[in-house]
C-alpha positions as CSV (number, residue, x, y, z in Angstrom):
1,X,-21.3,-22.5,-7.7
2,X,-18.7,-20.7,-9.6
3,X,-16.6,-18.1,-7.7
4,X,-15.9,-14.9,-9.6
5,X,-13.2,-12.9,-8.7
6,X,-12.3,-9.2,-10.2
7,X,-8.8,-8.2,-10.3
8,X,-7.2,-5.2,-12.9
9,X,-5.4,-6.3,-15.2
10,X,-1.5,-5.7,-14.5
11,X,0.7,-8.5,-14.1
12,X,1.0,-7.7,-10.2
13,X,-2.8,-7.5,-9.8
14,X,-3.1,-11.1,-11.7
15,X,-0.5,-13.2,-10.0
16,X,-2.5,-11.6,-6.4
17,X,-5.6,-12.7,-8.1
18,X,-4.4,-15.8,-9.2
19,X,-2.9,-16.8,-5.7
20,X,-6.4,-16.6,-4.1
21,X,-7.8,-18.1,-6.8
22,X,-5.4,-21.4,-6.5
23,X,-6.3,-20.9,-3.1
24,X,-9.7,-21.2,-3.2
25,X,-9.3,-24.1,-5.9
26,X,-7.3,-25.9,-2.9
27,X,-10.5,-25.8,-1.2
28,X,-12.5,-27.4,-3.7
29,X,-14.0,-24.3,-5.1
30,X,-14.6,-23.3,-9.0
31,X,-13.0,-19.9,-9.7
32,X,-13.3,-17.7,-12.6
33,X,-11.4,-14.1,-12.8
34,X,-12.8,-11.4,-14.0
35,X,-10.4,-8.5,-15.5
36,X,-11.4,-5.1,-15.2
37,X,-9.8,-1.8,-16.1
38,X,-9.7,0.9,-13.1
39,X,-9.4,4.7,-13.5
40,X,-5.7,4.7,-12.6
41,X,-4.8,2.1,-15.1
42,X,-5.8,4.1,-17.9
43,X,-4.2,7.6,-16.1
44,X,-0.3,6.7,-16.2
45,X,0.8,10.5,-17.1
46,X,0.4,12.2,-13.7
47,X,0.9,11.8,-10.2
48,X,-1.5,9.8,-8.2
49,X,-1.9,12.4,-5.3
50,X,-3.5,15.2,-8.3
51,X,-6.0,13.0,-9.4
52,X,-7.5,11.6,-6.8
53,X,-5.5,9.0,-4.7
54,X,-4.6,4.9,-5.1
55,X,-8.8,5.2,-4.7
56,X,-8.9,5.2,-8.5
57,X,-7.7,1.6,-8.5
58,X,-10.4,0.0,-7.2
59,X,-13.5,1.8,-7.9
60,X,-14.9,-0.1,-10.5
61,X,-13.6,-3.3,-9.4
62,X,-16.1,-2.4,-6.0
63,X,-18.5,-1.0,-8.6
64,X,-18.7,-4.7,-10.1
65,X,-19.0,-6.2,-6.8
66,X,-22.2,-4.0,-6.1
67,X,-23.8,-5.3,-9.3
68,X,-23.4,-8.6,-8.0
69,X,-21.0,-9.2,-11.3
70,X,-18.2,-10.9,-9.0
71,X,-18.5,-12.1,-6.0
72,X,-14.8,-10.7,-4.1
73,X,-12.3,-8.4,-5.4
74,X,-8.6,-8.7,-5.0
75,X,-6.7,-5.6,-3.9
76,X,-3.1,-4.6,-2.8
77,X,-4.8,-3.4,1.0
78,X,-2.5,-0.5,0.6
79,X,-4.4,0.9,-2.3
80,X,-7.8,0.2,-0.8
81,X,-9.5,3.5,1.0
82,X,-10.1,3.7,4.7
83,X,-13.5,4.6,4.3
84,X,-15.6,1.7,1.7
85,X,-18.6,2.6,-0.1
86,X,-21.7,1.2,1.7
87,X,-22.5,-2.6,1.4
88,X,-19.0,-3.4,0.9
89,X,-15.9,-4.6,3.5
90,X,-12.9,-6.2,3.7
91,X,-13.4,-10.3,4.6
92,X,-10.2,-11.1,4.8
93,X,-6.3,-10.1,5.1
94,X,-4.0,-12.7,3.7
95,X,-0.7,-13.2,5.7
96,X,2.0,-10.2,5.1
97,X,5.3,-10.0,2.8
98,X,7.7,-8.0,3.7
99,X,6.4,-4.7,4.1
100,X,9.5,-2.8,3.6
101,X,10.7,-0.6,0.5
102,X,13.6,-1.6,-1.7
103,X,16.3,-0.1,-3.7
104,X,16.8,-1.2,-7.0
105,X,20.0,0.7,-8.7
106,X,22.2,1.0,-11.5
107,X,25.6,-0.8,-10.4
108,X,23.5,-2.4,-7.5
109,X,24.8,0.7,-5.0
110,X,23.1,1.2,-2.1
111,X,21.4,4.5,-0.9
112,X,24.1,5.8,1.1
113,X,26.6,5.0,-2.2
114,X,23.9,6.8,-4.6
115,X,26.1,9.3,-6.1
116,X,25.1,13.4,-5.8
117,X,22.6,14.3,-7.9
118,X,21.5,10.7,-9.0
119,X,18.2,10.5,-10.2
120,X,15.6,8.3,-8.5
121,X,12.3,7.3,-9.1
122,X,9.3,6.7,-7.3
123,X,5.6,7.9,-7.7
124,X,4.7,7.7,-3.9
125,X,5.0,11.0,-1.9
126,X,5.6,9.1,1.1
127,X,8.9,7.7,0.2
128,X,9.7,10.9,-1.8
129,X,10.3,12.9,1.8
130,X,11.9,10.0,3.3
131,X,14.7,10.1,0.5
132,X,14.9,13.9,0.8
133,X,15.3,13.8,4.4
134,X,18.4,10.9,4.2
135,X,19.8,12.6,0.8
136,X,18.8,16.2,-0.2
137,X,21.4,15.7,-3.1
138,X,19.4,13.3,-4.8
139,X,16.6,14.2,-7.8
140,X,13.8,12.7,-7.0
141,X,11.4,12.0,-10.3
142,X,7.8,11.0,-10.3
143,X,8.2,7.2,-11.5
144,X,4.5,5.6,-12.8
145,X,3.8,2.1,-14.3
146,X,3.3,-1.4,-13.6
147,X,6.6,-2.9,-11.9
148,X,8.1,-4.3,-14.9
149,X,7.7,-1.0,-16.8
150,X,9.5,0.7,-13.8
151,X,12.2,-1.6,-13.8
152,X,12.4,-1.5,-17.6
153,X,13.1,2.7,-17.1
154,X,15.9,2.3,-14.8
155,X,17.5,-0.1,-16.8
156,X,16.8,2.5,-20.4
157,X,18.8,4.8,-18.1
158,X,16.2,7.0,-17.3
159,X,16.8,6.7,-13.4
160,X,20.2,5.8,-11.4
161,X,17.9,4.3,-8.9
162,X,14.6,3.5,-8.1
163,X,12.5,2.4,-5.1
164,X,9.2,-0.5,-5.1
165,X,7.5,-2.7,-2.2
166,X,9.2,-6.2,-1.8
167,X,6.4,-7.3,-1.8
168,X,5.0,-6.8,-5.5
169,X,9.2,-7.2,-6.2
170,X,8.8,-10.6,-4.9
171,X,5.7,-11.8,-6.4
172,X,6.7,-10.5,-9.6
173,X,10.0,-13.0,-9.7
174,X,12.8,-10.1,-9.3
175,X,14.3,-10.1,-5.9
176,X,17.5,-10.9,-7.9
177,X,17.3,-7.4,-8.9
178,X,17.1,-5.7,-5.3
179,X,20.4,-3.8,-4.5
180,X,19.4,-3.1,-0.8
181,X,16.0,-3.0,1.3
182,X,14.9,0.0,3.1
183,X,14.3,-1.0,6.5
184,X,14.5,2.3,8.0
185,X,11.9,3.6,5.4
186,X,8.4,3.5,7.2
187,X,6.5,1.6,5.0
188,X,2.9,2.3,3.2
189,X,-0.3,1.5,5.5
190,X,-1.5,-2.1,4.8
191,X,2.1,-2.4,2.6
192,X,2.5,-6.5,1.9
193,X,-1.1,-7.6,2.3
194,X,-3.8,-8.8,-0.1
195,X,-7.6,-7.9,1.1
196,X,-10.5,-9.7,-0.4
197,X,-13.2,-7.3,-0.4
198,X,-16.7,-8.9,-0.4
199,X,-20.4,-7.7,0.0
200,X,-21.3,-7.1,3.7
201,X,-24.5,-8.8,3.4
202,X,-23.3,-12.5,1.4
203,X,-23.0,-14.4,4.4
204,X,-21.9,-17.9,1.9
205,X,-19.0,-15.5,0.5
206,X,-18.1,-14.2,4.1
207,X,-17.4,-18.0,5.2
208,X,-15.2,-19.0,2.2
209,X,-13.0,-15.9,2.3
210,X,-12.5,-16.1,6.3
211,X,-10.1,-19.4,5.6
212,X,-7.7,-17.2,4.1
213,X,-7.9,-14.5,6.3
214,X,-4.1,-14.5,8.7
215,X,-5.4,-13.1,12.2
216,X,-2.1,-11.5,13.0
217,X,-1.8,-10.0,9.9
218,X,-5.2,-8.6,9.9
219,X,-4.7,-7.0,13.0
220,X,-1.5,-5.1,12.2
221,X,-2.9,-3.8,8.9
222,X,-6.3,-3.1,11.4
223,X,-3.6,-0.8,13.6
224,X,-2.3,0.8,11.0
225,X,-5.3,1.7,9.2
226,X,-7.0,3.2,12.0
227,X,-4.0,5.4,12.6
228,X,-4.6,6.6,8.4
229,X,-8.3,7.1,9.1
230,X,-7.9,9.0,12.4
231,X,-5.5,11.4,10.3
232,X,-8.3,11.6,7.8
233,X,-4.8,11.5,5.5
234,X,-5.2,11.1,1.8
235,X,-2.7,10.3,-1.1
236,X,-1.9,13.9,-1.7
237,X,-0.2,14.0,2.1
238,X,3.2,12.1,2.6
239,X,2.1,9.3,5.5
240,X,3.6,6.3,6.6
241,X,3.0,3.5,9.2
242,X,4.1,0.1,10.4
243,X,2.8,-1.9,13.1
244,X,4.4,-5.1,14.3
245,X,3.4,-7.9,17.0
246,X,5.6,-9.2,19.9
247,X,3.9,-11.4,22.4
248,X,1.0,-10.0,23.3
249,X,1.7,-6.7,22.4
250,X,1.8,-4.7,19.2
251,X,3.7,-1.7,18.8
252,X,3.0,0.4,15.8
253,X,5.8,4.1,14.2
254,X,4.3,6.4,12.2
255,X,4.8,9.6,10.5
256,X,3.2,12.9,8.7
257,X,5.6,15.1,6.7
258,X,4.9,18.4,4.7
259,X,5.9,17.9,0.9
260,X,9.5,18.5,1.3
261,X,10.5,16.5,4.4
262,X,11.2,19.7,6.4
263,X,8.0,19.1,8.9
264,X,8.5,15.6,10.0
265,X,6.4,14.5,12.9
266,X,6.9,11.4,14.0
267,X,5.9,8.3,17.1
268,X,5.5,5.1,18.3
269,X,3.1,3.4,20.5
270,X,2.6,0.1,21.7
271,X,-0.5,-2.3,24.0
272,X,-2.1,-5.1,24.1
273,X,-3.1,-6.5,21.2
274,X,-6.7,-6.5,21.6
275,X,-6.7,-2.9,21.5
276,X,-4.7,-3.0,18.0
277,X,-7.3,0.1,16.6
278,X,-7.3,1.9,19.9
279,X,-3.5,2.0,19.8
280,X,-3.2,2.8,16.2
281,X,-5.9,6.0,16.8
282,X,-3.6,7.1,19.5
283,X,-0.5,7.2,17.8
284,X,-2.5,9.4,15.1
285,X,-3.7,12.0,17.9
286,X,-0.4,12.5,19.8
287,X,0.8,13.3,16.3
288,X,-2.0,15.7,15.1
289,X,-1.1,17.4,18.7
290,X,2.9,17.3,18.2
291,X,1.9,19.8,14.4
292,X,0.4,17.4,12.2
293,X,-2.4,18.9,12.3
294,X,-0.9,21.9,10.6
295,X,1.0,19.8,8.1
296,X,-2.2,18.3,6.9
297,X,-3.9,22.3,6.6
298,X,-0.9,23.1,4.6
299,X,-1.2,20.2,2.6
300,X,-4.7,20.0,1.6
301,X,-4.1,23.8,1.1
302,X,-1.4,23.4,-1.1
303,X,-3.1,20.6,-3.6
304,X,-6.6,22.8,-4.3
């Protein structure tokens, strides 16, 4: 039986794919990718949150896997939605990169030794208020593009700085380029994991992919996730979480912001592990309750 895995086609989305893929070959499997082109890799002109969310980047990969034309798909987690379109769910969570942000710059500066008005670059909302709140002297510019074409802008000298996931940084061979990383930048929900998505009802699938599937992992991105969904929080509204695991406890800081980084409501929580979604939910209601509530109105007002 051949395997069929569908992936888009950026360099970042085929070295994920082709991880699992060697993977799955360790096992003794036969692997074929499948490359498809999504909605947002055809869109690179305009900001994700005013067209309808990271969503767009798996939609017809998921459409393929309905069809029964592959048999898993491939996805960064944090661009997979919270909600998945019926037949379909996540059978595995590979084990986490680093989840954090970094800083790649001209003169390889940090953020504090940005200079005033510096441009920097990033297309995410959610680390646009977390720059404005550390550096309202900064320009922060919408930054689109595969990671290579991003680095490629900075160093055309279109940015003084710019800011990425280790993660794809990492797998993409240019940690030699990172000035600094952004520890106390809350990261993206899910940011650092892979999830193979598979049919809910292909039982031989379901087996094959739970090898690969890291527990603790898994359960972190599970926290975090359920905080997103109990926020009902979309791409257009600047939110960010991280959940971590110490014993038998995790602990999970989160955050909702209004566009600007003026209304920033933020938490942590922390239990036993086995209530890792419980936990997450929590954090997301004593948030709604401290004004996010009204952030998100404002928000979703804001972007109709």
């Amino acid at each position: 039986m051949r395997l069929k895995i569908g992936t888009r086609k950026s360099k970042l989305a085929l070295w994920q794919a082709d991880f699992i893929k060697r993977k799955l070959q360790q096992m003794g499997h036969d692997v074929q990718l499948v490359l498809i082109t999504t909605s947002g890799d055809k869109i690179l002109d305009v900001p994700l949150a005013k067209i309808g969310g990271k969503g767009l980047f798996v939609k017809e990969i998921e459409d393929a896997l309905l069809s029964g034309e592959i048999d898993m798909a491939v996805h960064s987690l944090k661009d997979v939605p919270m909600t998945l379109p019926k037949g379909l769910k996540i059978g595995a969570v590979t084990e986490r990169e680093n989840p954090f942000d970094v800083l790649i710059s001209v003169g390889n500066v940090t953020f504090e030794e940005l200079p005033t008005n510096a441009k920097i670059g990033t297309s995410s909302l959610r680390r646009q208020v977390q720059i404005k709140r550390r550096r309202r002297d900064l320009q922060v510019e919408t930054l689109r593009g595969n990671v290579d074409t991003r680095i490629r802008k900075l160093q055309d000298g279109l940015y003084d700085a710019i800011i990425l996931a280790y993660a794809g940084i990492k797998r993409m061979g240019f940690e030699d380029k990172v000035s600094q990383v952004l520890y106390d930048f809350i990261p993206a929900v899910g940011q650092g994991c892979l999830a193979i998505e598979i049919r809910e009802d292909d039982r031989e699938i379901e087996k094959i992919v739970s090898e690969l599937d890291h527990l603790p992992s898994r359960v972190r991105a599970e926290c975090e996730r359920a905080f997103l969904k109990e926020l009902q929080g979309g791409c257009q509204v600047p939110i960010g979480a991280y959940a971590w695991i110490e014993g038998e406890d995790i602990f999970i800081k989160g955050f909702v912001s209004d566009l600007e980084g003026i209304k920033f409501i933020e938490g942590m929580r922390s239990g036993e592990v086995k209530r890792a979604e419980e936990i997450g939910k929590a954090l997301a209601q004593e948030l709604l309750g401290k004004g996010a509530k009204e952030i998100l109105r404002e928000v979703y007002e804001w972007n109709r």
